[in-house]
N, C-alpha and C positions, 0 to 999 in steps of 0.2 A: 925259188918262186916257180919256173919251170924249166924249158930244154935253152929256150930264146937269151932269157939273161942268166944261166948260168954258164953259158958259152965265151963270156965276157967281150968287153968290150970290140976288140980284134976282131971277133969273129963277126960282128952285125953288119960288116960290107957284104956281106954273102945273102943278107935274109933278104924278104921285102919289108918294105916299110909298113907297106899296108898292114903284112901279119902283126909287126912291132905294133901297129896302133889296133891292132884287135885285140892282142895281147895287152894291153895298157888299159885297156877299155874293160875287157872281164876282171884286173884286177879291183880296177876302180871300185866298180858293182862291189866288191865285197867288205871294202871299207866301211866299218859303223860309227867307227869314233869319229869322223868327218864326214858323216852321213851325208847334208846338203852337198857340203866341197866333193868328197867323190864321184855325184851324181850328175853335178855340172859338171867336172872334166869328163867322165864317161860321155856326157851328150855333147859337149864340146867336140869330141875325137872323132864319135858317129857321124856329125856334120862334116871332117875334114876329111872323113874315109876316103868318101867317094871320088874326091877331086884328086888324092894323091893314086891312086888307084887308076884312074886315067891318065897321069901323068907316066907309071910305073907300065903303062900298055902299051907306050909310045916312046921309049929309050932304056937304057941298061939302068935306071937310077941312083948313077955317081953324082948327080947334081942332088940329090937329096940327104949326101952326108950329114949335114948341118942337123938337120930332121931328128935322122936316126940319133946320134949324140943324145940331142934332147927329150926324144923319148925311153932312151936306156936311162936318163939323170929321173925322169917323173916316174919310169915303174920302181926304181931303189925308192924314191918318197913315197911314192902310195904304197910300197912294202913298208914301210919303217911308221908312217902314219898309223897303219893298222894296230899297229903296239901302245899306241898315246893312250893313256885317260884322259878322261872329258874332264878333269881339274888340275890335271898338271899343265899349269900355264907356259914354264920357262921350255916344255918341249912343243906346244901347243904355238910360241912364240916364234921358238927357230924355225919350225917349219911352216909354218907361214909366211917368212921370209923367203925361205927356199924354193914356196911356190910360186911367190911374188915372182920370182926371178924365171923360173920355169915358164910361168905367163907373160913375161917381158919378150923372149928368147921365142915363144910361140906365133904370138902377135907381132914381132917384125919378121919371124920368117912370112908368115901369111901375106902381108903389107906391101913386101917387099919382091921375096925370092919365088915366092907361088905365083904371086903375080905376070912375072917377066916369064915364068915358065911356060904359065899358059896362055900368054899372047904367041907367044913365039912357036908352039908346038900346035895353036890353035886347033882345040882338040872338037874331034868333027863330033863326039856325043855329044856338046853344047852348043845345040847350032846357033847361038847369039851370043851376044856381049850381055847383053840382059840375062841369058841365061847365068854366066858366071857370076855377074852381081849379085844375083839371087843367093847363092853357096856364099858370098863371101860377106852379106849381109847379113848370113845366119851364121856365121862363123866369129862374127866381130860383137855382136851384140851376145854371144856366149861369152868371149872371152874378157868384155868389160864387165859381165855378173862373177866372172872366177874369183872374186876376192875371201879366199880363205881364211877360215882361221874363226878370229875371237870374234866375231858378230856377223852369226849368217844373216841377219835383221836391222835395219839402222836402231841404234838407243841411243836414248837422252843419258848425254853426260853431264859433268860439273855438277854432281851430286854433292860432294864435298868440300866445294871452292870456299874463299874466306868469305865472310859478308861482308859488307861495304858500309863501313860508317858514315852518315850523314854529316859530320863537321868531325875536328880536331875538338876535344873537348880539355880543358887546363885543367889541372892539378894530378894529373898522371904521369909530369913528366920523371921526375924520382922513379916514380915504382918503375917507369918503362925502362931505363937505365939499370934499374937496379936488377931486374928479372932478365932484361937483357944480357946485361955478366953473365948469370948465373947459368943460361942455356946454351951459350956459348963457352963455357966450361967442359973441356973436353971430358972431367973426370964426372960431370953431371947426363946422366942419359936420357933418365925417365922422371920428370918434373911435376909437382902436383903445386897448382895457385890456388889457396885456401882463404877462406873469411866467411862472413856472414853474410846471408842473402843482402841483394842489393848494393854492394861493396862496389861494385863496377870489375869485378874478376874478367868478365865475358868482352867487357870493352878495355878493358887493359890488354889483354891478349887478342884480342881482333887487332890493336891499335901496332901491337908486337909484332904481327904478322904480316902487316903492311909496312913495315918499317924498312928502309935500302938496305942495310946492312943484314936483317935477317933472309931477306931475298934472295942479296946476292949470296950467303952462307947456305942457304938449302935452295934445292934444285927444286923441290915438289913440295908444297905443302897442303896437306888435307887439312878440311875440320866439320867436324863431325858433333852432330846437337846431342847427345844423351836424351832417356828421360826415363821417368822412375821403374820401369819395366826395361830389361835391358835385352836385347834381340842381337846377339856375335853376329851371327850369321848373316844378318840382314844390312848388318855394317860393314863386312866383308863385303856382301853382294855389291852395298852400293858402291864402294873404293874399286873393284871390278870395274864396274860399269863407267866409272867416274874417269878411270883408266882403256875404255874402249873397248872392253869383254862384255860377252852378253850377261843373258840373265842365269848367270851359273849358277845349278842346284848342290847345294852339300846334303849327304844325308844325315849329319850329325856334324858336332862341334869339332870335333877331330881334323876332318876334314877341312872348316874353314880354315882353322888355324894353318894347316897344309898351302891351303890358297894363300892366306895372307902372309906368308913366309917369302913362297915363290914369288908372289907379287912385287914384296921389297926386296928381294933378291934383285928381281929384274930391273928394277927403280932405280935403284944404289948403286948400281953399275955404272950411270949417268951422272951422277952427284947426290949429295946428303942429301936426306927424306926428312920432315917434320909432320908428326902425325897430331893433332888437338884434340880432344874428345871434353868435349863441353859440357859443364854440369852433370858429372858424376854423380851419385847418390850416394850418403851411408850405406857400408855395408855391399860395398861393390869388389873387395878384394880379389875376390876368385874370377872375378869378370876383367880385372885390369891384368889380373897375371897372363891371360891370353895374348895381350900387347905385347909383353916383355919378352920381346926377340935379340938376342944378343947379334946383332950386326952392324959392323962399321959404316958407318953415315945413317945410322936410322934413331932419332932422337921423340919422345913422348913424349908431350905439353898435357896435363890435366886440368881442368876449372873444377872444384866443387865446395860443397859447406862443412866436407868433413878433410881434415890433414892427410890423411891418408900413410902418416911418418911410420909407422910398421914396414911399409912396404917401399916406400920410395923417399925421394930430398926431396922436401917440401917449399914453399914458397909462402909465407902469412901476407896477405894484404890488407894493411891495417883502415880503417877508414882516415879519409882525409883530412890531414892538417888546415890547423881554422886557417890562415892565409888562402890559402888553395881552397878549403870548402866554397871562402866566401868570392875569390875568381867565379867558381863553377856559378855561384849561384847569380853571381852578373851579369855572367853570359845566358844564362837561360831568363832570368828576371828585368829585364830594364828597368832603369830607376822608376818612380812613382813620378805622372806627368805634374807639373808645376811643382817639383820639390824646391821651397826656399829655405829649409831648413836642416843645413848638414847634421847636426846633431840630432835632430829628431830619427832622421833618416839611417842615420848609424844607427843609431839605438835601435828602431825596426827589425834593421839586418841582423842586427846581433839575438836580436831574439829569435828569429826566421831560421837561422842558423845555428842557434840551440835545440832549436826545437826537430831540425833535420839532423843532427847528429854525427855528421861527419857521412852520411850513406849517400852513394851519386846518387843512385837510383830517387831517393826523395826528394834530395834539391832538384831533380829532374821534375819532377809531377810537381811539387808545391812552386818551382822556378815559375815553369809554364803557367801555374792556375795566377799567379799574382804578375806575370807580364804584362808590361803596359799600363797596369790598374791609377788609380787616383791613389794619392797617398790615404785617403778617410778607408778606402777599400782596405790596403796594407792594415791600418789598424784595427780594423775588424776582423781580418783571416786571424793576426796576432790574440785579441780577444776571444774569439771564439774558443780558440784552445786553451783556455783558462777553467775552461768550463770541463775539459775532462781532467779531473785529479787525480785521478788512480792511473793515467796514463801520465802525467807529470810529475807524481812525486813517484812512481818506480826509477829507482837509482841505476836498472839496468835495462832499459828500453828497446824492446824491438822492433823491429821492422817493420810490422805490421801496426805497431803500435802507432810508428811515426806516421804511417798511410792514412790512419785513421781520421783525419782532419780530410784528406781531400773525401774520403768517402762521403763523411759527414755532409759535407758542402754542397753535395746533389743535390737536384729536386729529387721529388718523390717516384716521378715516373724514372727518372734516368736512376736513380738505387736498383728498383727492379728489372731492367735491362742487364745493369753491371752487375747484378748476380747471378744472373743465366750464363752469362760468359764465363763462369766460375764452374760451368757443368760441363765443360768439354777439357781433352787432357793436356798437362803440361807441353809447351813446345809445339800443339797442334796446332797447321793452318788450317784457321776455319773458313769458311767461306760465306760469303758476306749473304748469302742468299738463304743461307739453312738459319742462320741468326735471326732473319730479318721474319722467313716464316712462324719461327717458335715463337719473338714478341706478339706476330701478329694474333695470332691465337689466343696464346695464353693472358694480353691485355688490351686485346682491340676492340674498343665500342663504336659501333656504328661507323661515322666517316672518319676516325681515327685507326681504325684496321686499314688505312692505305698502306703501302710498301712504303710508299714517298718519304710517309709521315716518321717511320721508324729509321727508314734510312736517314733522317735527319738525325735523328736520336743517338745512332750512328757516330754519326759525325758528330755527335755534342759532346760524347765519349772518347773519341776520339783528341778533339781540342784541348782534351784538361789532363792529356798523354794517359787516359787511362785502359789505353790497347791501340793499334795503329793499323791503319788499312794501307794494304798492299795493293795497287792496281795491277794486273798484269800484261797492260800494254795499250786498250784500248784508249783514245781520247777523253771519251763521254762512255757514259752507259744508258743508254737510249731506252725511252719508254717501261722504267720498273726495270732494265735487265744489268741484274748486280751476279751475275754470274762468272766475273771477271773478276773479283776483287775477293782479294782474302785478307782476313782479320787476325792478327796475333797479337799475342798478348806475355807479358814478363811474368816469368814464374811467380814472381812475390806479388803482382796483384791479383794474380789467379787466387794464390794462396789469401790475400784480402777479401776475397770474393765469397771462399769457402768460408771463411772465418766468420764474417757475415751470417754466415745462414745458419753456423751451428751453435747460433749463440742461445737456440730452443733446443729445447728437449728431442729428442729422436722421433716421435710418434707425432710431435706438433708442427714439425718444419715444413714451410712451401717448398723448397727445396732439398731434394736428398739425393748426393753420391754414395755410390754405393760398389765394391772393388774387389772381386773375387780374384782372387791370385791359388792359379789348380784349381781344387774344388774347394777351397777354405773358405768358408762364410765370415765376415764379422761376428764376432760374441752374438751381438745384440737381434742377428736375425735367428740363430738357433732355436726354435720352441718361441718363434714370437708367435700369437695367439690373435693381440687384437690390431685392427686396421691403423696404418698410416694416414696420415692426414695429405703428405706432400702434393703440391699440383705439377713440380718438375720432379721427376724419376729419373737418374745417370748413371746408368751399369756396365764398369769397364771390365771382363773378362779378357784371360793372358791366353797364349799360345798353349799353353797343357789345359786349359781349362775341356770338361767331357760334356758339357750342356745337361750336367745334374744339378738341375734345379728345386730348390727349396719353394714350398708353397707360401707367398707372401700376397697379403690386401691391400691393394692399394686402390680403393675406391674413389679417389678424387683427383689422379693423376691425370693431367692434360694434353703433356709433351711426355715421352717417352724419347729418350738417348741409350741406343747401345752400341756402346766400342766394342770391338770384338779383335780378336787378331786369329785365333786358329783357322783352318783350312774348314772345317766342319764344325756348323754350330745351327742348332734345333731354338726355335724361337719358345721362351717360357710358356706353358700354361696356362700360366696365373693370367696372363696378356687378355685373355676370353675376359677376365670379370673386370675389368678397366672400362667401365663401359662408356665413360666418362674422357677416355682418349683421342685429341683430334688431330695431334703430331706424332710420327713415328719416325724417325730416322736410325739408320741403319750405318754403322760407318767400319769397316774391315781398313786396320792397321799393318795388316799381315802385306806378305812382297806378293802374292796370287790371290788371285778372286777365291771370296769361300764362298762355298755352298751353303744355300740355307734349305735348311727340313722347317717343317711343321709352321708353313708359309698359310696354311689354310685358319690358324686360329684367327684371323686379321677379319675373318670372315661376319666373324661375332659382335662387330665396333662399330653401332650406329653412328655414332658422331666423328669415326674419324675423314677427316679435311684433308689431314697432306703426308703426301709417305715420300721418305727422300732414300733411296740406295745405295752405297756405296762399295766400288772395288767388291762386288758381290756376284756371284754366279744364280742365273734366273733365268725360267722361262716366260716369255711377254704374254703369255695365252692364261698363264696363273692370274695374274691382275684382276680381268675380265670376270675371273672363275669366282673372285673371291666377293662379287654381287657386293660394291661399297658405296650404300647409296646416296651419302653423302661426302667421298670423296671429290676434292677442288682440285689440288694439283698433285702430281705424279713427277716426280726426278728420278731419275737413273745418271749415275756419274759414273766413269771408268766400269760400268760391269761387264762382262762375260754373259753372250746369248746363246751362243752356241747354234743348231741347228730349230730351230723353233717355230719357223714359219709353218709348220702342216696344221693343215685345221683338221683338228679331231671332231669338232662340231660346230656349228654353228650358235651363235649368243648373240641373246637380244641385248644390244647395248644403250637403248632406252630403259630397260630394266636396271641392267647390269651395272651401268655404270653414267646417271641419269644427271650429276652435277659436275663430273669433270669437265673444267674450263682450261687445265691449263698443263701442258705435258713439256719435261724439260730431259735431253737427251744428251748427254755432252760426254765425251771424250770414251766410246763405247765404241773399241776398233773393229769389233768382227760385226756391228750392224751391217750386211750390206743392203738389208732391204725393211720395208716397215709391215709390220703384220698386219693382217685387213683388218683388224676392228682399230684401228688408228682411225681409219678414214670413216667410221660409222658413229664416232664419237661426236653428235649434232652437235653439242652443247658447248664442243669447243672453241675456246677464242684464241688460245696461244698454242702454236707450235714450234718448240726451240730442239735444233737437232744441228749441234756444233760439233767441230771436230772429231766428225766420225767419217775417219779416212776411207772407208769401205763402201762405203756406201753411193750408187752410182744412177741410181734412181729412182721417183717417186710415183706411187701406182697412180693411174688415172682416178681413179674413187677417191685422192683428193679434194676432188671438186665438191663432195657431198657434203663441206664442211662449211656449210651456210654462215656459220657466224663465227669463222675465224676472222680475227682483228689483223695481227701478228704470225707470221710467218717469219723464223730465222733459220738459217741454214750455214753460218756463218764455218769459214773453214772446212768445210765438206771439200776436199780437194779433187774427187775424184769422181762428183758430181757435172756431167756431163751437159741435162736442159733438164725443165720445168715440163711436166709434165702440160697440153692443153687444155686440160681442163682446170687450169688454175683459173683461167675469165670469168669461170662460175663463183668465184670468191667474191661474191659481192661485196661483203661487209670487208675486207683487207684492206687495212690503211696501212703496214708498212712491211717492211718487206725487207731485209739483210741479207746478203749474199756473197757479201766481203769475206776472199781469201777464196774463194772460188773457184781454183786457180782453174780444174777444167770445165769451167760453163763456156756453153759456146754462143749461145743464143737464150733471148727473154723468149716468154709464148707469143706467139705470131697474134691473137689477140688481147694481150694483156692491155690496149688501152681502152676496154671495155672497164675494167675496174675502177670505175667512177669514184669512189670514193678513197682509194689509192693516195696519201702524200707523201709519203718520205719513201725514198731508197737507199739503203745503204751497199754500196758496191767497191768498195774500194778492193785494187787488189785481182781485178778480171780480166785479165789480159785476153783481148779474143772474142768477148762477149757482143754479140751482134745486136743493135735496137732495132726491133720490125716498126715499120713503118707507123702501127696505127700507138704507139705510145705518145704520139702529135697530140692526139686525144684528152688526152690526161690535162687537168688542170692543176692549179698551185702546188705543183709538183719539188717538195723537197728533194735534192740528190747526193749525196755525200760520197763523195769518191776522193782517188788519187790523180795526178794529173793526169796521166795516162788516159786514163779512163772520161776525165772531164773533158776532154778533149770532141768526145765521139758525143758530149750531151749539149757542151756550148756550140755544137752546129745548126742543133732544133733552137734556141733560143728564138730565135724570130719567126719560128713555125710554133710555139707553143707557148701558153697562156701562163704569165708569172711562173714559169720556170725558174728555180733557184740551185745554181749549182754550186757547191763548196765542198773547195779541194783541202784537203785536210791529208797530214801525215802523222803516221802513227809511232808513237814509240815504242821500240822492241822491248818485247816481251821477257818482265825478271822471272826466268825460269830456274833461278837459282832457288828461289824462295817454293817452286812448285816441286816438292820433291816428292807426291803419293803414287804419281806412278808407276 
């Protein structure tokens, strides 16, 4: 390295320290594969320069042995670092350990032996005590940021944890025994559980996985969702991440496989690994052989609708024996209220359970939809299905076949909701707010375009299990805000959904999916000539896809849905002649925000109402630019802004952007400020801007926003105060501010906001009430006790005050995994 350590050990009584830590400090600098880590010990050292350095002025420094030791041990690391790749984990592992230790050995000589040194030598260049606190205040706060290694950045783990079943469900107990054996078969490695959509494969092995016995036999176990587009890479990253590494890039599949080797290398060490990979697809061969790592303790669980017996020991799961069918269907159906007649009632069940066909998944939907019922109902669901014969007399029925009854059983509005749910992709959480904007649009007349109204709708869908809402923490969702709750739904009623729609001709359907995999069209758009009819449009392009688009008319499309996954994708052409469009959402599948090109044809869309962004990279000045004069609301979710605040010009935002009411901001890390024509948007009523950790203040020219209602700011952590001119918010009635963690203070006149009720704070530790919030009448306040504390003191200074303490349930971030 150079003169210092190649002198070895022996010799460094002779140097000084201080060279030692010059010398440590230029290596540092030159490390790149520890870029961050290097740059913190280098600035670490530079702060302790100075103090040993005045120690070394004032004695021979034999008491700094210790020192030198551990600076000869960290420049052999930061030599030997320098040779790491940024993917090789198991070396990337050990030396991070190594420094772990090195920073252990740092921080108590500091603590400790530095301390006593310079009390005792009381060195006259610090003429105070405060002086030394100063050096060792910045020395300590270095040394607890040193943590090296797999995540210069905090990330979200338990990417892969098991899911959590909602009860024990009976007639699994067989197969779970039986599958059981079979994986704990030392001579079985790699396992695939096969059957027919809706067999219960997915909750047979969730139920596996929870099981003592398989716990205690594997030390780790992943499981991982599949879906019909299959991404190595992105499933590596997340078992990575899931494991406490950051967001490591591979440049090719090669590479992951590197990672995911090393990975279970380092895993296996500890005890057996179980890996699950959920809902395989046909035709996945060449994607599972990636899995097939020959190492001791490392065993593969597969779910899918194909055997997969070429390649691995299979598993059949057959559907449920009548005994156990009709368990299942007891526990999801209670009897029929006032049954007096066992015979009748048998007979019901036997038909209910012919007609579900040994599949969980049906007695699950048809269970729920006849739960509780009067028996006259029972025999009606039962008659009903008398009425489709070509689904009764096929001798080999499927799965969609057997759904077909609950579909039927809709009203007419809840059909068209349950088919739009059928345009977003397998496995996808949707969120309950993108759903709820497409009904509103695409069938909202007059006071039925409420949110409220469809959120019901929602929930009607819901109750008859035909998709299920996920909350992610919140209690309630206050005032219209469903941006907490996501929506999923089981592959085979997705597949019901689509079925539905394509039971028209291609050029007739109200709804068309539509699935470019590379640049490959469907047959049926090659040399298509005349216009679609559809009013929903859903186009999911893969990661190879080059945004060569084919010239397609779609004149009557209302809602627009594009999944996207590659890094770079150019919005189609055709989009110009949709003039007819007044939903646009935008949704990136990919692990990085992609860039969108040709962001300006949006410009051409008289009627578009609401444009929703996702995990996409934007400038916030393009919006403005694209003059949308009947744009309502504006979302942006997880995107990428990057440097965007310069105003190139100035825009009239009465012109430009003359009906936006409603702007939604959420989980967009590098916001750290909002651009000025936010605050010139008169016509705004909602301002939602959540969980944008960056972001640390809000300009004064919020006050110009005359007719905002709603103000949420929920989770902004690092959000400090409310700018003053928020008193000018005349028309504000509610206000969120929960998880707040640095607010310090409301505005000193916030009790000017007369028409002000509800506050939501929970979560504000710190937050100061100025005096004139006295002011404020029938003031709702929703907090935690903490916080209720500082509000139940005004109670008898202020007018019908209501304060209610409420606690929140933590957030299932298992189920949030787009990140």
């Amino acid at each position: 390295m150079n003169d210092w350590l190649s002198l070895g050990l022996g010799s460094v009584a002779g140097a000084l320290v201080s060279e030692g830590l010059k010398l440590l400090i230029s290596e540092a600098k030159k490390v790149i594969a520890f870029k961050s880590v290097s740059k913190e010990l280098a600035s670490t050292m530079e702060s302790l320069l100075p103090v040993i350095k005045q120690i070394e002025s004032m004695q021979d420094g034999v008491e700094l042995e210790d020192l030198k030791v551990t600076i000869v041990k960290a420049l052999v690391v930061v030599k030997e670092c320098s040779l790491v790749k940024d993917w090789n984990l198991r070396k990337r592992s050990k030396y991070t350990k190594e420094v772990e230790e090195i920073n252990r050995k740092m921080l108590k000589f500091c603590q400790v032996q530095l301390q006593l040194l310079l009390l005792r030598n009381q060195l006259k260049s610090m003429p105070s005590m405060e002086g030394i606190n100063s050096y060792f205040q910045i020395i300590n706060e270095k040394l607890d940021l040193l943590s090296v290694v797999s995540s210069p950045s905090p990330v979200f783990t338990k990417l892969c944890s098991v899911p959590k079943l909602n009860m024990n469900l009976v007639g699994l107990d067989w197969p779970l025994m039986d599958l059981k054996k079979r994986l704990l078969d030392d001579s079985v490695v790699n396992l695939v559980v096969y059957g027919p959509p809706g067999c219960g494969k997915t909750t047979l092995v969730t139920q596996l996985c929870d099981d003592q016995d398989i716990k205690r036999v594997f030390k780790k176990i992943f499981f991982c969702v599949m879906s019909s587009t299959l991404n190595f890479r992105a499933i590596v990253q997340n078992l990575l991440q899931d494991n406490g590494y950051g967001a490591i890039t591979f440049d090719d599949d090669s590479q992951a496989e590197t990672g995911l080797r090393e990975l279970l290398e380092e895993l296996t060490e500890h005890g057996p690994v179980l890996l699950v990979l959920d809902d395989v697809w046909q035709g996945s061969e060449f994607f599972l052989r990636k899995f097939q790592i020959d190492l001791p303790g490392y065993k593969t669980l597969v779910t899918s609708r194909s055997d997969f017996s070429s390649l691995w020991s299979t598993y059949h799961l057959q559907p449920l024996k009548d005994e156990d069918a009709r368990s299942l269907l007891i526990q999801w159906a209670s009897p029929p209220h006032h049954t007096s007649l066992d015979d009748e009632y048998e007979d019901l069940l036997q038909k209910v359970l012919k007609r579900c066909n040994g599949f969980p998944l049906v007695i699950e939907v048809v269970g729920i939809s006849l739960r509780g019922k009067a028996l006259y109902l029972w025999k009606g669901q039962v008659e009903s299905w008398s009425e489709g014969k070509t689904i009764l007399s096929n001798p080999h029925p499927t799965v969609l076949q057997r759904l077909q009854p609950s579909f039927n059983a809709l009203e007419p509005h809840l059909k068209e909701c349950f088919l739009v749910v059928g345009s977003f992709l397998e496995d996808q959480k949707i969120w309950a707010s993108l759903i709820l904007d497409i009904w509103v649009e695409l069938f909202g007349r007059g006071s039925s375009s409420s949110t409220n109204v469809y959120m019901k709708y929602l929930n009607d869908l819901a109750s008859q299990n035909l998709l299920k809402i996920v909350p992610l923490g919140t209690n309630e969702h206050e005032d219209s805000f469903y941006s907490e709750l996501l929506v999923t739904q089981h592959d085979i009623l997705r597949e019901l959904a689509i079925y539905q729609s394509e039971l028209e001709p291609i050029l007739e359907r109200k709804k068309l999916n539509l699935e470019i995999l590379e640049d490959n069209y469907p047959d049926w758009c090659v040399n298509l000539c005349q216009p679609i009819n559809a009013r929903l449009l859903s186009i999911f392009t893969d990661d190879l896809f080059s945004s060569r688009w084919v010239e397609l008319d779609f004149p009557n499309v209302e809602a627009l849905i594009l999944n996207l996954s590659s890094l770079d994708y150019a919005l189609p052409s055709f989009i110009t002649g949709i003039k007819k469009l007044k939903v646009l959402t935008i949704t990136n599948h990919g692990f990085y925000p992609a860039r969108l090109t040709n962001f300006s044809c949006l410009s051409s869309l008289p009627n578009l109402k609401r444009i929703r962004l996702e995990k996409v990279s934007v400038t916030l000045l393009d919006i403005p630019q694209l003059q949308l004069g009947s744009l309502k609301k504006l979302s942006l979710v997880m995107c990428s802004f990057g440097d965007v605040f310069y105003e190139t010009e100035k825009i009239d935002l009465s012109k430009a952007l003359p009906s936006l009411q409603e702007i939604e901001i959420d989980y967009c890390y590098d916001l750290n400020e909002l651009p000025y024509w936010v605050s010139e948007v008169v016509s705004l009523k909602t301002l939602s801007i959540t969980n944008c950790n960056k972001l640390s203040t809000l300009p004064e020219a919020i006050g110009n926003l005359s007719k905002l209602e709603m103000l949420r700011l929920r989770s902004c952590i690092n959000l400090s105060e409310l700018p003053e001119a928020t008193e000018r918010l005349s028309n504000l009635r509610f206000l969120d501010i929960s998880h707040c963690l640095g607010l310090r203070k409301l505005p000193q006149e916030i009790g000017k906001l007369q028409k002000l009720k509800k506050i939501s704070m929970r979560k504000c530790p710190g937050c100061k009430l100025p005096d004139s919030v006295r002011n404020l009448e029938n003031l709702v306040v929703k907090c935690d006790e903490e916080t209720g504390f500082l509000w139940e003191r005004l109670k008898r200074k202020m007018r019908n005050l209501r304060v209610q303490e409420e606690e929140e349930t933590e957030q299932n971030l298992n189920l949030f995994q787009m990140f």
